[in-house]
C-alpha positions as CSV (number, residue, x, y, z in Angstrom):
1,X,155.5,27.3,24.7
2,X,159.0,26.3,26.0
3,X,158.9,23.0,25.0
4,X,161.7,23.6,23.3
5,X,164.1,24.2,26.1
6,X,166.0,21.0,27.4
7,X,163.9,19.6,30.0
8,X,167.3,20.8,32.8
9,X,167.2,24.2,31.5
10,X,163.3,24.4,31.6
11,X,163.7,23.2,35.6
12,X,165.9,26.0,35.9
13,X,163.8,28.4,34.0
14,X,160.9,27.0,36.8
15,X,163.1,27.7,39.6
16,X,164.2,31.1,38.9
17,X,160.8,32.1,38.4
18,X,159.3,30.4,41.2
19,X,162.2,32.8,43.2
20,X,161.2,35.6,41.9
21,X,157.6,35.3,42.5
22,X,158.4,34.8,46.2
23,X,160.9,37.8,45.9
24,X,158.4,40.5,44.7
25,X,156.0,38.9,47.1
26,X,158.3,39.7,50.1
27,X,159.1,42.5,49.0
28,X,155.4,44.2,49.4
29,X,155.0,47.0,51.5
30,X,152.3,45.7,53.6
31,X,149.7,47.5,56.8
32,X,149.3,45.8,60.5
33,X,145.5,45.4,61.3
34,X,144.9,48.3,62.8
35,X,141.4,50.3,63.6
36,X,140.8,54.3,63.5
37,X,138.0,56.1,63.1
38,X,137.3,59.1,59.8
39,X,134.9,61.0,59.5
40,X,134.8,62.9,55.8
41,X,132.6,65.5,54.6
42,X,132.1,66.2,51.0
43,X,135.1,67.2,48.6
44,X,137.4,64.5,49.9
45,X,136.9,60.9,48.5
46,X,136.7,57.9,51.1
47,X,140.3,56.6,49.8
48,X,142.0,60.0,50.5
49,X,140.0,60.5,54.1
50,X,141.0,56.9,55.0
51,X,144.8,57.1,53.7
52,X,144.7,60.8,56.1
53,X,143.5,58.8,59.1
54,X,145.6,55.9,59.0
55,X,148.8,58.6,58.4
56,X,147.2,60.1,61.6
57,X,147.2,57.0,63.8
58,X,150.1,55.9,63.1
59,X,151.6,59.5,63.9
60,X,149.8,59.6,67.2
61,X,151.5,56.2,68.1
62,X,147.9,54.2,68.0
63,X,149.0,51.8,64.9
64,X,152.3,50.2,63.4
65,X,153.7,51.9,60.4
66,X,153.8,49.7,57.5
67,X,156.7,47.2,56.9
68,X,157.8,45.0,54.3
69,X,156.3,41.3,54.2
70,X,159.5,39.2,54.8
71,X,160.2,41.4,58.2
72,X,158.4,39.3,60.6
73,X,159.4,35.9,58.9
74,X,162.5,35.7,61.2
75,X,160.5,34.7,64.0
């Protein structure tokens, strides 16, 4: 499909892209392990109930909030 990009340019092209895939994937917003316990009963779905107790740990100080991937990569 780009074969008809000079073989320098199609490095390039590689490169950028290979950058860029690493770039969105540092980028994620991502969640420390953590554990909590929910309990849900009727009208709320299991997503929403978990999403309300992870909100509610981390609040209470018993988990991390969430951070980007690339934040612990320093060392």
């Amino acid at each position: 499909m780009i074969s008809w990009i000079a073989a320098d340019n199609r490095r390039l092209f590689l490169v950028v892209c290979a950058i860029a895939a690493l770039g969105l994937f540092s980028a994620q917003t991502v969640r420390p392990s953590c554990t909590y316990v929910v309990m849900s009963f009727g009208g709320e779905s299991q997503q929403e109930a978990a999403e309300r107790g992870y909100e509610a740990a981390v609040a209470a100080g018993d988990c991390a909030p969430p951070h980007v991937r690339w934040q612990f990569w320093r060392g």
